[in-house]
C-alpha positions, 0 to 999 in steps of 0.5 A: 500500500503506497503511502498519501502524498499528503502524509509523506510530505512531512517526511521530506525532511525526514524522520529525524525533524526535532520536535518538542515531544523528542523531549519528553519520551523515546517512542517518536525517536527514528531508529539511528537516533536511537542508536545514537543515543544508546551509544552516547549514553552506555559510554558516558555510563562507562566512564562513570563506572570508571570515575567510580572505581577509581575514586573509591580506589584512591581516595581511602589513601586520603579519608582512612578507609585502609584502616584496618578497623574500617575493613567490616565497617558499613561503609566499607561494605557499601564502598564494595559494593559500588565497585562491584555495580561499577565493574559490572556496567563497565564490562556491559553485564549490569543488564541485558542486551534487550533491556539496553535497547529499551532502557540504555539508562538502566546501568547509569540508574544502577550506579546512581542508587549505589551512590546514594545509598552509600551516602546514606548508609555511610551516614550512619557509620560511627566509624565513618569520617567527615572525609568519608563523607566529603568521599561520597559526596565527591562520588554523587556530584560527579556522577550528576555531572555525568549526567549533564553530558548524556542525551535524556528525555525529560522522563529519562532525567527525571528518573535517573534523578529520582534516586537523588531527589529521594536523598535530599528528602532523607537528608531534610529529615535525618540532616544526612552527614556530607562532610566538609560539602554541602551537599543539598545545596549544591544538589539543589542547584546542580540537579536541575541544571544537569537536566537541561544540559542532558536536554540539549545534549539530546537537541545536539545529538538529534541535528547531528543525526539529522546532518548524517542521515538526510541527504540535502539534496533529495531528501532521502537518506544518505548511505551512511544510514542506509548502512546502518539501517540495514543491518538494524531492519536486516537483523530484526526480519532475521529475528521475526523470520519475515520477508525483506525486500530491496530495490535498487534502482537507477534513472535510466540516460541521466548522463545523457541528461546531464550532458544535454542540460547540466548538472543544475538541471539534472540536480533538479530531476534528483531532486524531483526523482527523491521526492516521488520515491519518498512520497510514493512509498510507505512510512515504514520504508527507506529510500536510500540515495545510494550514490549519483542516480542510484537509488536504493529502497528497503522494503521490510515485509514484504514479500519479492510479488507484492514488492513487484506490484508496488514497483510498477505502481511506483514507476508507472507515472514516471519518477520526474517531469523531463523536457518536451512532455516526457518522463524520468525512468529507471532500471530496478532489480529486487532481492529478497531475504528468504525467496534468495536464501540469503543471510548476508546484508551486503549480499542482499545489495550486490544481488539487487545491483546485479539484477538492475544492471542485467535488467537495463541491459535487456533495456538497451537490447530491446531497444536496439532490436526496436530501432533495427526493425523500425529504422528509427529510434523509438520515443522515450514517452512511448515506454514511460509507463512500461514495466517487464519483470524478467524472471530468471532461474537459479539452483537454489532459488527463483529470482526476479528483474525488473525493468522500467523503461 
């Protein structure tokens, strides 16, 4: 089913359009933000559980926790066991692979709760120093500024700062020990500012997505994150056992074009071309500027006979208004992940090339077969709206070609 014109027009700019509900929870975020969000903040998570480590390595050579006397004590205990969380979000272990797709905030929420509870409970310790305390309060600040450098929504934020706003509370009421610190008061002012900055870490890294992924000139994805959208949608139809279409497609004597008109004319016809494909195809799939005339599209479920069908409803008008009433067109060739038995990505691209490639050559042949016979070449409108899918065999599977002339 080929999407409205109407819908897909806001996604001329892309997926990636900075809106204010980015802010406030996950669910609208396009995939390679995701991704990128992910990888900023299990690293910023990494480099807390290394700031942890060594700190509570270090610091007892200040505040006395090597003393013997201390070794059973509360806070002893507490400080092993922030090391213990530390060294496990360090080596990626605290959760799973799934909950850090869907949470990647969790092994920073874990390390927050283990600072706050030896703030606490290192507290109560009477054999605990006030550069005990100063040590822990240390521990909690830096973890907060840590938390100013990771992209977080507003619901992200606040629950990584929940554990922090329920010890003000406890310390309000018990006049929790921080040493030589002040500790409420600086939270008081340093919290909030925290979040802001993770909310314009989270604008920063949205406009950077957006640069990497849009290609300005037709609006569709680039081929950076048409890579990287492969393997993330190829992986997921692995997982689900579901059929994966690509198509690639490429304008037929566009250089022929270029050289008639110039690039400026031929930038207009890309241009036009990325528009069509984007707005004739559905929200869930991606058009991919693969290179020059070179288009690539993925088509996550669906099968290699629907795909063909919506194929030849996208091409049928023709992909850009030419000159002297006549259309653009292009060669397309289709791989499927299941009907090719296929487990490679790239193997998936190169076999659609290739599909292309022979499809434009039975073009080019049928054309000089139609000139020889009519002594003239023929129109290019004549053939605007034509589409032959050339079926071949294989050993192992059954392929198709398609070409659109």
């Amino acid at each position: 089913m080929l999407s409205g014109p109407a819908i897909d027009a806001k996604r001329r700019v892309g997926v990636l359009r900075c809106c204010y509900k980015d802010f406030f929870y996950t669910p609208r975020h396009a995939e390679i933000l995701h991704l990128r969000r992910k990888e900023s903040i299990q690293l910023t998570a990494r480099f807390a559980a290394v700031f942890a480590c060594v700190l509570l390595a270090v610091i007892p050579f200040w505040d006395g926790a090597y003393d013997s006397q201390m070794w059973l004590s509360q806070t002893s205990i507490m400080r092993l066991l922030v090391v213990g969380i530390a060294i496990v979000v360090l080596t990626n272990r605290a959760v799973s692979a799934r909950w850090r797709r869907h949470f990647p905030y969790l092994p920073m929420l874990m390390l927050v709760i283990a600072a706050c509870l030896l703030c606490v409970f290192g507290a109560h310790d009477l054999l605990a120093t006030q550069r005990m305390f100063s040590a822990h309060s240390f521990l909690l600040l830096g973890l907060v500024l840590m938390i100013a450098i990771m992209p977080l929504t507003l619901v992200e934020a606040a629950i990584l700062s929940s554990p922090i706003m329920a010890l003000l509370v406890i310390g309000a009421q018990t006049s929790l020990a921080t040493g030589f610190v002040a500790l409420e008061m600086i939270l008081a002012v340093l919290l909030p500012l925290a979040i802001l900055s993770s909310l314009v870490q989270l604008y920063r890294t949205i406009v950077a997505a957006q640069e990497v992924a849009i290609d300005p000139l037709t609006g569709c994805f680039t081929r950076a994150f048409g890579m990287e959208m492969i393997r993330v949608t190829f992986d997921s139809s692995m997982r689900k056992n579901a059929p994966y279409t690509m198509a690639f497609i490429d304008l037929d004597d566009f250089k022929q074009i270029n050289d008639r008109h110039g690039h400026d004319y031929g930038d207009r016809i890309l241009a036009e071309v990325g528009n069509n494909l984007v707005d004739r195809f559905r929200s869930s799939d991606l058009v991919v500027r693969w290179g020059g005339e070179e288009f690539l599209v993925l088509l996550p479920e669906l099968p290699m006979a629907q795909a063909n069908e919506v194929l030849a409803r996208v091409m049928a008008p023709g992909l850009a208004n030419l000159e002297g009433g006549q259309t653009q067109c292009a060669s397309v060739g289709l791989s499927e992940r299941i009907e090719d038995a296929i487990s490679i990505p790239q193997n998936l691209i190169d076999l659609a090339d290739q599909r292309m490639y022979d499809a434009k050559k039975r073009r080019d042949h049928d054309d000089m077969i139609a000139e020889s016979m009519s002594g003239r070449k023929r129109p290019a409108d004549a053939a605007a709206i034509a589409a032959t899918v050339h079926k071949s065999s294989r050993v192992d599977s059954k392929t198709a070609n398609q070409t659109i002339n």
